[in-house]
N, CA and C atoms as a LAMMPS dump frame, in Angstrom:
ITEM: TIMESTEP
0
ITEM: NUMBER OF ATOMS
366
ITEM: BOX BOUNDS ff ff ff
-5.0000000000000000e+02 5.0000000000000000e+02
-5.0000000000000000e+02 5.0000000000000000e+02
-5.0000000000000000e+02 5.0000000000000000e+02
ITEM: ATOMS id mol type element x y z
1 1 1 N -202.14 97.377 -96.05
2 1 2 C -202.338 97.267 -97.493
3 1 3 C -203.796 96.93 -97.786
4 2 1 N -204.227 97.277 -98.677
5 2 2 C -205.459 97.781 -99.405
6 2 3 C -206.251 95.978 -100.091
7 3 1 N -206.668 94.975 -99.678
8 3 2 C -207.228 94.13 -100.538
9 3 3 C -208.249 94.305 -101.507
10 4 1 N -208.36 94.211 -102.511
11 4 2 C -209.783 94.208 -102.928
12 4 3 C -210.559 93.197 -102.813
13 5 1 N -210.253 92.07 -103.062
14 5 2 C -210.491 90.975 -102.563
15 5 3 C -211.623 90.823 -100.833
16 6 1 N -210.796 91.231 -100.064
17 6 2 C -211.646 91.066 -98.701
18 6 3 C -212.626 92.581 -98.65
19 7 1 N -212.235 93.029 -99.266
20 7 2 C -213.092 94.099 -99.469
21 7 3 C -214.542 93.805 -100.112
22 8 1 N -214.324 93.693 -100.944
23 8 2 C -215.404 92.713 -102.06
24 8 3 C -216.12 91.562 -100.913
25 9 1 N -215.348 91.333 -100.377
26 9 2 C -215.986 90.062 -99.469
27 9 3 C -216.446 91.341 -98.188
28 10 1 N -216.455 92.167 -97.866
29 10 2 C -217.096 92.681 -96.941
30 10 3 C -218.107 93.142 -97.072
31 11 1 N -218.111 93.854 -98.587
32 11 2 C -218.945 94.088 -99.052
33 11 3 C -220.345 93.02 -99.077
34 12 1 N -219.694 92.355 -99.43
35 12 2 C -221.168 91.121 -99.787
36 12 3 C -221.937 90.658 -98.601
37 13 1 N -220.667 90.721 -97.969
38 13 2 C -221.401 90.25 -96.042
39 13 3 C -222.264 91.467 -95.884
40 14 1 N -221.876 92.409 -96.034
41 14 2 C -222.329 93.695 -95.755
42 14 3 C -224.355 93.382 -96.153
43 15 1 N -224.145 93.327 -97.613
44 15 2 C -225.694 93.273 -98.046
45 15 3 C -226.184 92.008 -98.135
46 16 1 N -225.482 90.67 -97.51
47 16 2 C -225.925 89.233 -96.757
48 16 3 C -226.962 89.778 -95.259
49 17 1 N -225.887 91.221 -94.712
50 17 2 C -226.419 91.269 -93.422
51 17 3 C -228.301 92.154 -93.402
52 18 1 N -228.43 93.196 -94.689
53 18 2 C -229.453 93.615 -95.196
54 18 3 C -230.292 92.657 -95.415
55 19 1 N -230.098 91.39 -96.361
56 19 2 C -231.058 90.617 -97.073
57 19 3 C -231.463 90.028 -95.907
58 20 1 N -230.417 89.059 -94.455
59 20 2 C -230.891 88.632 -93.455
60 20 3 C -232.359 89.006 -92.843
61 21 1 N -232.224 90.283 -92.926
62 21 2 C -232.703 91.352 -92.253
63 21 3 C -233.986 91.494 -92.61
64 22 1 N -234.115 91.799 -93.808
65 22 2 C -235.277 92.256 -94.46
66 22 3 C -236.643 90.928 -94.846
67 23 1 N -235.304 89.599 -94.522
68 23 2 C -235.934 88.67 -95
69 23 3 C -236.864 88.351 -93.251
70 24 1 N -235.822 88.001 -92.205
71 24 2 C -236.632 87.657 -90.312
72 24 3 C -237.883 88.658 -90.568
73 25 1 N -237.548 90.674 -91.023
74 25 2 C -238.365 90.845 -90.978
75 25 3 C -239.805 90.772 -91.28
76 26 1 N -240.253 90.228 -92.438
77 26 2 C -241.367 89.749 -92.966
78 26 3 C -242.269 90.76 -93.195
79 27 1 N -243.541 90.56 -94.001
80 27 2 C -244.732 91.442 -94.327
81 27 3 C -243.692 92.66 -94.698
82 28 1 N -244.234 94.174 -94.372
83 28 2 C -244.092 95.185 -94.672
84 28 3 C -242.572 96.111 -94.185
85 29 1 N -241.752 96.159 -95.235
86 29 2 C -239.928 96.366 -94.742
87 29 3 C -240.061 97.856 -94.014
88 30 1 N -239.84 98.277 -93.277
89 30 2 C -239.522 99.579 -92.881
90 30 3 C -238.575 100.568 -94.178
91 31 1 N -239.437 101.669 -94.839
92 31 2 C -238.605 101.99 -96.251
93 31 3 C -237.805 102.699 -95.968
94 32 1 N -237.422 103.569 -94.859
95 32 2 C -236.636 104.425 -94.484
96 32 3 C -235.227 103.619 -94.062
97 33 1 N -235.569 102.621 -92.819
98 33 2 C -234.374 102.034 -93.223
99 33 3 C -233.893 101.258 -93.581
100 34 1 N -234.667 100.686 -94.86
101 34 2 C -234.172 99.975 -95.935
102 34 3 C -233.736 100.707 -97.085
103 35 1 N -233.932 101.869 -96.969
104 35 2 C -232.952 102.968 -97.876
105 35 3 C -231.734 103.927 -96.888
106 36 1 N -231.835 103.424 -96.211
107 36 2 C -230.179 103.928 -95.199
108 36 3 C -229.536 103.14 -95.292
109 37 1 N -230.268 102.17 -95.056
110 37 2 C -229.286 100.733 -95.132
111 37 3 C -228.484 100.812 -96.52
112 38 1 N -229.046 100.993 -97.873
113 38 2 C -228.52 100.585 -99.029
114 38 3 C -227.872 101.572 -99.089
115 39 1 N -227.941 103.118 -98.412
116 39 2 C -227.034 104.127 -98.864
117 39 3 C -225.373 103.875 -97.962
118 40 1 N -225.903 103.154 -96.884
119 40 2 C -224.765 102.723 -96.175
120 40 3 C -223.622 101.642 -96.944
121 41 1 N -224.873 100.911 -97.867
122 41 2 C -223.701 99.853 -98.681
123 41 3 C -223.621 100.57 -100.152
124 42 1 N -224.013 101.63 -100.347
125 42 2 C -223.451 102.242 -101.502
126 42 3 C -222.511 103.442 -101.331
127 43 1 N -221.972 103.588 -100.047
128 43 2 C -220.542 104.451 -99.412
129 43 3 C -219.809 103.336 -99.519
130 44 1 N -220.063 102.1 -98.75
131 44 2 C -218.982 101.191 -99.068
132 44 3 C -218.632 100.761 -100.772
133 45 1 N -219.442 100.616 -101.214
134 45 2 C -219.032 100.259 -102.827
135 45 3 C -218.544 101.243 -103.451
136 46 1 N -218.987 102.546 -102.989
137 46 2 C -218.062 103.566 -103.858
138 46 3 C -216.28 103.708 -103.515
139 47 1 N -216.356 103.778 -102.272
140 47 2 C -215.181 103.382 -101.937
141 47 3 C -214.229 102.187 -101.981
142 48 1 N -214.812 101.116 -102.653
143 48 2 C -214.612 99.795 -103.113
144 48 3 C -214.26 100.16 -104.453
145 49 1 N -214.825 100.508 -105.554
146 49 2 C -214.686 100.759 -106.695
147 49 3 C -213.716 102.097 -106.956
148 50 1 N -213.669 102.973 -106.042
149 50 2 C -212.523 104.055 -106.033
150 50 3 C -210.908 103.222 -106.093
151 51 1 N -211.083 102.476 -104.94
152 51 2 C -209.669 102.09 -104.619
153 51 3 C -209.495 100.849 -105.257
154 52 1 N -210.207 100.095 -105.599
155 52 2 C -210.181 98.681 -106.778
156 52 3 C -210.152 99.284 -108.461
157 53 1 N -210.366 100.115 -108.46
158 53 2 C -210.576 100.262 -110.224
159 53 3 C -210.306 101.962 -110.464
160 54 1 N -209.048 102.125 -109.948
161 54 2 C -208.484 103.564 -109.997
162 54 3 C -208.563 103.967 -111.233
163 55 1 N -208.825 102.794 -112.229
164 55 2 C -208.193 103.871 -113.375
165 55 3 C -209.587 104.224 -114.54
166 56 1 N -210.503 103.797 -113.696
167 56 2 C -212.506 103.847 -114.134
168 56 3 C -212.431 105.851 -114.143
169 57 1 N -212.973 106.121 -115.043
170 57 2 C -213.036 107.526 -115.001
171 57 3 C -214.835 107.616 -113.685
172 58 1 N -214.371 108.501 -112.73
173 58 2 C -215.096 108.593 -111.72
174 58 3 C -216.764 108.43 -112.289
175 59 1 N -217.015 108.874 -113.226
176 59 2 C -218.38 108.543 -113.439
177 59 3 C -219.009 107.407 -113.486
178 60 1 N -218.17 106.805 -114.312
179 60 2 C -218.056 105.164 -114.937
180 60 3 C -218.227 104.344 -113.702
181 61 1 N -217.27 104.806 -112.502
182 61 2 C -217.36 104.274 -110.861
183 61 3 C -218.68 104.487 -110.532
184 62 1 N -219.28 105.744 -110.526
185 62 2 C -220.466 105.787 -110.383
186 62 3 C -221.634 105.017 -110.728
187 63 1 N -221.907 104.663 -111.788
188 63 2 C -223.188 104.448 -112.69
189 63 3 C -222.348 103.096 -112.17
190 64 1 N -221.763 102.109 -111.862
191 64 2 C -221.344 101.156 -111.703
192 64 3 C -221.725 100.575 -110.35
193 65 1 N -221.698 101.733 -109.549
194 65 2 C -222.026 101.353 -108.745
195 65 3 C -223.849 101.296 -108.039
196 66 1 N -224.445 102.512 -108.998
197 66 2 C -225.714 102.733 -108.888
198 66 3 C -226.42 101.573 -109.235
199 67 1 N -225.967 100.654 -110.456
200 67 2 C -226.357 99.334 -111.224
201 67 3 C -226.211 98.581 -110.607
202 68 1 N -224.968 98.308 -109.864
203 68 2 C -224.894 96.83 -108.918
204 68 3 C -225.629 96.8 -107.515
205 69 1 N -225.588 97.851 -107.054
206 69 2 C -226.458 97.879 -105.976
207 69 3 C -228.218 98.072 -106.01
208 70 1 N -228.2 98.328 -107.517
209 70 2 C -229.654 98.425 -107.581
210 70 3 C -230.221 96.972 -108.14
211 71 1 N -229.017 96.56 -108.707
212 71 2 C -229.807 94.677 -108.672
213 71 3 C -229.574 93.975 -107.425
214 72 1 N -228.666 94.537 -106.405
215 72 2 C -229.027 93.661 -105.465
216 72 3 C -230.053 93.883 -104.491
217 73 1 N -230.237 95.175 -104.564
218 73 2 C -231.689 95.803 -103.888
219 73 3 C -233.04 94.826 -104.63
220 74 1 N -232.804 94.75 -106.031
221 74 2 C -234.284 94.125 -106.319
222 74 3 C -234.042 92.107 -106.079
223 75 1 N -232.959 91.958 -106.212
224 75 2 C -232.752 90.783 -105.659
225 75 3 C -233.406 90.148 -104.375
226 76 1 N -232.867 91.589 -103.51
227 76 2 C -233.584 91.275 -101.987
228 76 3 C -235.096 91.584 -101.973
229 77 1 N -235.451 92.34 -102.776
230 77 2 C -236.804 92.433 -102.805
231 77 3 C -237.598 91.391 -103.213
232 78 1 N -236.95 90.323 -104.095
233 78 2 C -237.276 88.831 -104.508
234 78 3 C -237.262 87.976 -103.18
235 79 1 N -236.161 87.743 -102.983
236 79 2 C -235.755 86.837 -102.154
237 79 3 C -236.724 86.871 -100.462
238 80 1 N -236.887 88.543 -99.879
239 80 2 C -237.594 88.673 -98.825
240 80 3 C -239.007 88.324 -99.037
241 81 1 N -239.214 88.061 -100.284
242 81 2 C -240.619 87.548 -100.663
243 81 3 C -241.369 88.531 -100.893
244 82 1 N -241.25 90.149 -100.965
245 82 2 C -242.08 91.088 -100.953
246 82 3 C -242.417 91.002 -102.61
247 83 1 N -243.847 91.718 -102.424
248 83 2 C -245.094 91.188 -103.734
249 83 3 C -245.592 92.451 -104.684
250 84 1 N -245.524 92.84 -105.229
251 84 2 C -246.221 93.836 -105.542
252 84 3 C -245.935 95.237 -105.415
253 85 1 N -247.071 96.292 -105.022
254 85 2 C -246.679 97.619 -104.294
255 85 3 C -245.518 97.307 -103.435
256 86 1 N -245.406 96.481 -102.503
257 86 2 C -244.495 96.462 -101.525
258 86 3 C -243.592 96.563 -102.087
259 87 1 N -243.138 95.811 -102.789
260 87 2 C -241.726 95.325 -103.552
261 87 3 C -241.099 96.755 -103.677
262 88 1 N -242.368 96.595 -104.821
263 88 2 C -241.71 97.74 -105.361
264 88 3 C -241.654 99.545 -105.003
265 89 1 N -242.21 99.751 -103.772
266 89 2 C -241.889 100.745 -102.503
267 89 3 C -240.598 100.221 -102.201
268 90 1 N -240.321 99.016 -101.557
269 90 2 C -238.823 98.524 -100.868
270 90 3 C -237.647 99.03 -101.775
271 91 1 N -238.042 98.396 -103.289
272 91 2 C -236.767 98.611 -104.364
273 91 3 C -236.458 99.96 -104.351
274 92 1 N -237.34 100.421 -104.731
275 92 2 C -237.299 102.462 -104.673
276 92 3 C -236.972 102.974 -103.604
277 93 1 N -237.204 102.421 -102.571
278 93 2 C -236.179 102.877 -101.432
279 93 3 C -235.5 102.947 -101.317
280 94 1 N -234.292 101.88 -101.461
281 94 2 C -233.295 101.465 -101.642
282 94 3 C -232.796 102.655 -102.898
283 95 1 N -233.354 101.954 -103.78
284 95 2 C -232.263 103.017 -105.513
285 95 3 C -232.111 104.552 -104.543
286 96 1 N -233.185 105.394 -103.855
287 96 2 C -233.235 106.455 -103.49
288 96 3 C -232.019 106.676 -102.569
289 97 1 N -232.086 106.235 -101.851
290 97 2 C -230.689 105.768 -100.969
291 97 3 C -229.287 105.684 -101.639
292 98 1 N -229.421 104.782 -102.791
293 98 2 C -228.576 104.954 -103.32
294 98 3 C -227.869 105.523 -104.072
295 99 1 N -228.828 106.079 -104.638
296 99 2 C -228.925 107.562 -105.896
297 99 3 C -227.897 108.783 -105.19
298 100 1 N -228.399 108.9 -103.755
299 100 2 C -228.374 109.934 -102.939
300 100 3 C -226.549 109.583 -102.702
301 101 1 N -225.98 108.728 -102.577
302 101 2 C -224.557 108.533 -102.076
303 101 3 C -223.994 108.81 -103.535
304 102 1 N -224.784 108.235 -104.725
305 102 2 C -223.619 108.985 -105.903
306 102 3 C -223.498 109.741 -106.265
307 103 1 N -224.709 111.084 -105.681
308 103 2 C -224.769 112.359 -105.969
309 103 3 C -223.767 112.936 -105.038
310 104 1 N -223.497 112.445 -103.824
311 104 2 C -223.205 112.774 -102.935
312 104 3 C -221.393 112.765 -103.089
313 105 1 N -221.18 111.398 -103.661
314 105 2 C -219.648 111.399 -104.282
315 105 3 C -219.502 112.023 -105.053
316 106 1 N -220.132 112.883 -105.677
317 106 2 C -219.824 113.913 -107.163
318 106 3 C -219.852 115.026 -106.738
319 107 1 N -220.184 115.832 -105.849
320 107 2 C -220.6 117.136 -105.009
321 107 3 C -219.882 117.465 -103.738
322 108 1 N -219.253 116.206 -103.05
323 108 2 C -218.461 116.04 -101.859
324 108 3 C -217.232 117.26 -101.835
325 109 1 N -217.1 117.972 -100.795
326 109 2 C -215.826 118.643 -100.894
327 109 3 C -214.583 117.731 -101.27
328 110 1 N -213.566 118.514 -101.719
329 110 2 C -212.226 117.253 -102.212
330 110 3 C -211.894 117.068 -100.84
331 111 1 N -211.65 117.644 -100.064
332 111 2 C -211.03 116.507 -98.603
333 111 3 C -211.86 115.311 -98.329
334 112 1 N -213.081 115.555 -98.137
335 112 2 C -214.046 114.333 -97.98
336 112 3 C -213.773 112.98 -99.05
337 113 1 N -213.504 113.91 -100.357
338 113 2 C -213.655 112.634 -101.632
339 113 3 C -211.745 111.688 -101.501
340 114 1 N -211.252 112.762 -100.807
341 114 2 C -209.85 112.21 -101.122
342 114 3 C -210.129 111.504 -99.656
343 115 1 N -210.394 111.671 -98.679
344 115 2 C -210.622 110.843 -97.625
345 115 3 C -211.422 109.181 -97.685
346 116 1 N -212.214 109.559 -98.021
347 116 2 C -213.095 108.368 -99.2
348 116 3 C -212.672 107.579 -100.207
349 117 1 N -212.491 108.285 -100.807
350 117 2 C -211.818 107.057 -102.467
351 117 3 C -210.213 107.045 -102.105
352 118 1 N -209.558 107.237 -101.273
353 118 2 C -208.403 107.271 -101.464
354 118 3 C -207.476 108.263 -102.146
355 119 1 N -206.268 107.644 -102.927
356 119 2 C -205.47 108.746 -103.135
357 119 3 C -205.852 109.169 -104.972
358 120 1 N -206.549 108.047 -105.556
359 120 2 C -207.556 108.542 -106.597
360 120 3 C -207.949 109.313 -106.563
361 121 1 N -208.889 110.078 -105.629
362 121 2 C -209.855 110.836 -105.617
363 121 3 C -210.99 110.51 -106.113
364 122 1 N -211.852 112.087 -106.668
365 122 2 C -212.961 111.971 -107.554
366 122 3 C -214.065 111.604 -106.699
């Protein structure tokens, strides 16, 4: 059976384990995979928000999810201490990353999307 609950909580560990990350690393984030990384936790949130909020018309899932992950991207861009250009290279990495998984849920063949979001679809 399906929690949302520990889901939600995996989720968060999930981008606890990014911020860790970005933070040991220090000075200058690697942007490539600090935008894999976020596209990796924006497959999980789409699929979080598919199967938690079935009844969100799929777009609504979308842009929902593009927003929450893009404040926690600039969050971490706070928190890792990055300044300036940097930052804001890191943040745009990230949104790009993330952009790329909700285009990607809207364009997906239906086996993939029904494999993914569940028995929702979309």
């Amino acid at each position: 059976m399906f929690s949302c609950v520990a889901a939600a909580a995996g989720f968060l560990g999930g981008w606890a384990l990014i911020l860790a990350w970005h933070v040991r690393a220090g000075g200058a984030p690697d942007l490539l995979a600090g935008g894999l990384a976020y596209a990796a936790l924006a497959v999980y949130a789409m699929a979080l928000a598919a199967r938690c909020a079935p009844k969100w018309h799929p777009a609504l899932r979308r842009v929902a999810v593009l927003i929450g992950c893009a404040v926690l991207a600039g969050i971490d861009a706070g928190i890792a201490g990055l300044q300036g250009e940097t930052a804001q290279k890191a943040f745009f990495a990230a949104l790009l990353g993330i952009a790329l998984v909700a285009m990607a849920a809207r364009h997906a063949p239906a086996a993939l999307r029904q494999r993914w979001f569940g028995k929702g679809g979309a």
